[in-house]
N, C-alpha and C positions, 0 to 999 in steps of 0.2 A: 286484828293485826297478826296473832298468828297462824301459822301457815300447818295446818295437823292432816296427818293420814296414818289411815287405819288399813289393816288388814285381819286376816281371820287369826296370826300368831301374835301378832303383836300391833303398833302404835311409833310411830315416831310426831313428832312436834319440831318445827325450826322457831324460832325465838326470835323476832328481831329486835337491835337497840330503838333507843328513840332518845330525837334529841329536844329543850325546850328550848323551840324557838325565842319563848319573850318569858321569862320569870317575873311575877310583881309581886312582894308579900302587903299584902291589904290590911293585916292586923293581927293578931296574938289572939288566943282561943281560952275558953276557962281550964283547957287539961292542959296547956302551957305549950300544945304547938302551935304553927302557926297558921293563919289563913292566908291560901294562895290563890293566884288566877294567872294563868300559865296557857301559853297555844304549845302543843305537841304535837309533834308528828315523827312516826317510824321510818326508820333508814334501814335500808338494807345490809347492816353487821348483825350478824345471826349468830346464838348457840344453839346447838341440836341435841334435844335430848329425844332417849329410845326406848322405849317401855313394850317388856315382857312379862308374862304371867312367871311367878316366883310362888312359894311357902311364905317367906317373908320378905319386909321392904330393905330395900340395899340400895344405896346410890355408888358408883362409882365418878370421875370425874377424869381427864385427861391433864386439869390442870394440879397440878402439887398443890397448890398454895390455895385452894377453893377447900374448904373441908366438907367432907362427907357426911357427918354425925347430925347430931337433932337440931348441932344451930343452922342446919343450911335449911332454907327457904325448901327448899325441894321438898326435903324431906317431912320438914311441918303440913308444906301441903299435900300432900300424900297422906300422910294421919290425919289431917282435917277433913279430905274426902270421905277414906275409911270411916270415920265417925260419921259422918255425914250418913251415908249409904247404910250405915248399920249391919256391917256386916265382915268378916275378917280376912278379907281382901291381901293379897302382896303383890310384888310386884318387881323386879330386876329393874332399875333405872343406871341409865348410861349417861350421860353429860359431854357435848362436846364443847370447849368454851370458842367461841371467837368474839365475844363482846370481853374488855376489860372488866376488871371489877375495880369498885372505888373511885371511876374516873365519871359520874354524871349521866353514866346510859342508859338506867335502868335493868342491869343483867339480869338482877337478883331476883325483881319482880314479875320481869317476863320469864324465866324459869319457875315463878313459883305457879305462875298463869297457865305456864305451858303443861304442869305437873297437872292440875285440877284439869284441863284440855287432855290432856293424854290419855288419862287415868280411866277419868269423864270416858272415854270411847272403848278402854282398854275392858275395866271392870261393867261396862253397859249399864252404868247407873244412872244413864236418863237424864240427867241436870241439865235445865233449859240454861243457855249461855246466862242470864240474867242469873240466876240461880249461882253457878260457877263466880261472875263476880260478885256475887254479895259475900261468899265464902271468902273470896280474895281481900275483902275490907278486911279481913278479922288477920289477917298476915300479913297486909303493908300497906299504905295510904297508896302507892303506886300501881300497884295487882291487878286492881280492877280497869287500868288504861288499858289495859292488853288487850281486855275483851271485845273492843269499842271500835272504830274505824283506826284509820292510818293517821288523819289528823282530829286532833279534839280540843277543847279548851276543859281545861282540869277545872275546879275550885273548891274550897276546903283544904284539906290536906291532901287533896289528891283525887279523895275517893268519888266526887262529885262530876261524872264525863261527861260533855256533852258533841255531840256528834258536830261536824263540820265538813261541806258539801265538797268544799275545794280538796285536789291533789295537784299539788307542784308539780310542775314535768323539774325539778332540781335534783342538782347532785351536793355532793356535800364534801370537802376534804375535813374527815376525822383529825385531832389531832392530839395527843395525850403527855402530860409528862411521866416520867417512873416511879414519879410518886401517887399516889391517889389520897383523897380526900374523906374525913371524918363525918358527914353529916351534921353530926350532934356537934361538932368542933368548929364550923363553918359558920353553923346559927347563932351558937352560942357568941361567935366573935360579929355575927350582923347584930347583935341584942347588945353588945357593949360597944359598939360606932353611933355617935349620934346622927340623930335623922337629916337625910338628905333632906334640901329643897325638892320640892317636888315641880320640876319643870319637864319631865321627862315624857315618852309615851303610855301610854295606857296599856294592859298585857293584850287585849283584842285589837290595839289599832294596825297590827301584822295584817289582819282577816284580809281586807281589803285590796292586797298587794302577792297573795298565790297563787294570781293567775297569773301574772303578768312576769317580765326577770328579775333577776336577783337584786341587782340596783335599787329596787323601788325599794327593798324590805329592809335594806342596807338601817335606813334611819330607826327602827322600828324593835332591833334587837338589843333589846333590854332585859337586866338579867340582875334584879336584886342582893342576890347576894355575891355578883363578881368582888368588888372591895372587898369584905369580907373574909372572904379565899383566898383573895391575893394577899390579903395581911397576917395569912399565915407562913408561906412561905416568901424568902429573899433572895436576892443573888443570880445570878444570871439571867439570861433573856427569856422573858416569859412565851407561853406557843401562841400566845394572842401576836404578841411581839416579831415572831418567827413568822407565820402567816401574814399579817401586814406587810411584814420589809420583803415578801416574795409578790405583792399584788394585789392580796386579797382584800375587796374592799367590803362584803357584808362579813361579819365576823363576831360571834357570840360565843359564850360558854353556856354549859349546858347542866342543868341542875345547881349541885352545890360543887360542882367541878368534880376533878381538875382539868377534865378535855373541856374542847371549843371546836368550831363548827365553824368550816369557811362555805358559805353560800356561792355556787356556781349553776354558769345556764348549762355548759356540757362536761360531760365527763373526762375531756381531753383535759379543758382547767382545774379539773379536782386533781385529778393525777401528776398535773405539775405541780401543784397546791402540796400535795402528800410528799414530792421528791423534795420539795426545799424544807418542808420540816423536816424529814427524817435528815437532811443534812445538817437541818440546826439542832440535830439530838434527839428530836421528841420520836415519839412511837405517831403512826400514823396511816389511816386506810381511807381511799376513798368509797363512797357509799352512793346510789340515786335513794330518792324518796319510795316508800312504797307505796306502791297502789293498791285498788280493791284484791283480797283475796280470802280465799275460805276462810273463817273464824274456825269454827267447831265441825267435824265429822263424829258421827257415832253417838250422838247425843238428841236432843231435841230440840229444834233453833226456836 
C-alpha cells in the first residue's frame, strides 16, 4: 500500500488511510484481544512523511495535536529499526497529516509502516518487506496491513494479511465527526452489549461483489462493533445519518470509528456525498480505492 521514493539525500513515504469494508469480531483471545476477520482496502487519504539523515531521531509533525515524543508510533518504529539494523542510525523525520487521527483510518499504523519503509531505504538496511512487517507486529496489530496489497482480508488481531486479487475501480465519500474514538472504549462497551443474533453476513461475503458497483456490496457492509460506538456518543444526527438522508445507499463505518464510508461508482457522487455532510457538520473528503503501487524501494522485495 505504500507509495515510498528514495533518492541519494534523503526518502520520503505517502501513507494512505484505509477503510474496513466489513468488521466481524469471531471471538476473544487468551491475552484478552480480540479475534477478527475484516476485508480492507486503501483509499487514497494520505500522510507524507520525509526522512533525512540526522545525528539523532527527531519527528516533527504539521499537526499540534499529533505528539512528537516516544508515544508516537513513528517514533517507536524508527528505534525498533535502529535495533533491528544494530547500529546508531538517526534520522530528521517530518510528518504531513491528511489522514484524521482517532477516526477508524488507520494513520497511526501506516505511519509507523511508512517509518520502518523509509528508514528501511533511507539507512540501507536491507529488510526484505516480510522482514519490515514482522517488525510492524511488535508495534500494532494494524502495521503489518500496509505492507500487503491495496485489499486484504485481516484475521487475528490484525496481524494475519492475506492478499486479495480484486481492486474496485470505487470512490468513497469519507466522512468524520470532531470527535474521534477510544479503541480500548469501543471494545470495551461491544464486551458489555449482549450478543447479537447472528443473522448477518459473513466478513468475506463483500469478496464476491469488487468487481462489480457499489449496489451489490450495499448488503454486505458489516461492521461489529458499529453499536458499540454509537452507544458512546448521543445527540444529534449521526454521519451514517447525514450520508443516508443525502442518497448514499452502500454506507459503513470504518474500524472502531468514528468515520463511515459512502461507497460510490464515480467520483462526481463522492463529492456530492462529501458537500451534504460537510453541511450537516461532519468533516469530510472524498477518496477512489487505490491500486497496485510500489510497496518498498531501497530495500530488498
Amino acid at each position: 500500500m505504500l507509495r515510498v521514493t528514495s533518492s541519494t539525500g534523503g526518502a520520503t513515504v505517502d501513507a494512505p488511510a484505509k477503510v474496513n469494508l466489513t468488521l466481524r469480531v469471531v471471538g476473544t483471545r487468551p491475552d484478552g484481544y480480540h479475534d477478527l476477520e475484516s476485508v480492507v482496502a486503501a483509499v487514497g487519504l494520505w500522510d507524507r512523511l520525509h526522512f533525512e539523515p540526522a545525528e539523532d531521531l527527531r519527528l516533527t509533525c504539521d499537526d499540534p495535536g499529533v505528539p512528537s515524543g516516544d508515544d508516537n508510533l513513528v517514533v517507536k518504529a524508527a528505534r525498533l529499526l535502529r535495533e533491528s539494523c544494530g547500529a546508531g542510525h538517526g534520522a530528521r523525520i517530518s510528518l504531513r497529516k491528511g489522514i484524521p487521527a482517532g477516526r477508524g483510518f488507520g494513520g497511526g499504523s501506516s505511519d509507523a509502516a511508512a517509518c520502518l519503509a523509509g528508514l528501511n531505504a533511507l539507512w540501507q538496511c536491507g529488510r526484505t518487506v516480510a522482514e519490515l512487517a514482522a517488525l510492524g507486529v511488535r508495534l500494532g496489530s494494524d502495521v503489518p496491513l500496509f505492507f500487503g496489497p491495496p485489499v486484504a482480508v485481516v484475521r487475528g488481531r490484525g496481524e494475519r494479511v492475506e492478499p486479495v486479487a480484486a481492486r474496485p475501480k470505487w470512490h468513497a465519500a469519507l466522512a468524520w465527526p470532531a470527535f474521534g474514538n477510544s479503541t480500548a472504549d469501543v471494545y470495551a462497551a461491544y464486551d458489555r452489549r449482549p450478543p447479537s443474533a447472528d443473522g448477518r453476513p459473513g466478513a468475506t461475503d463483500i469478496l464476491k461483489c469488487l468487481g462489480g458497483p457499489t449496489r451489490g456490496a450495499a448488503p454486505f457492509l458489516v461492521n461489529d462493533l458499529e453499536p458499540a460506538a454509537r452507544s458512546l456518543r448521543s445527540g444529534g444526527p449521526s454521519v451514517r445519518t447525514l450520508l443516508e438522508k443525502a442518497g448514499a445507499t452502500a454506507v459503513g463505518m470504518t474500524g472502531s470509528g468514528s468515520a463511515y464510508f459512502a461507497l460510490t461508482d464515480t467520483e462526481t457522487e463522492a463529492r456530492r456525498l462529501v458537500g451534504a455532510a460537510r453541511a450537516g457538520g461532519a468533516e469530510a473528503a472524498a477518496a477512489a480505492f487505490v491500486g497496485d503501487i510500489q510497496q518498498v524501494q531501497g530495500g530488498t522485495p
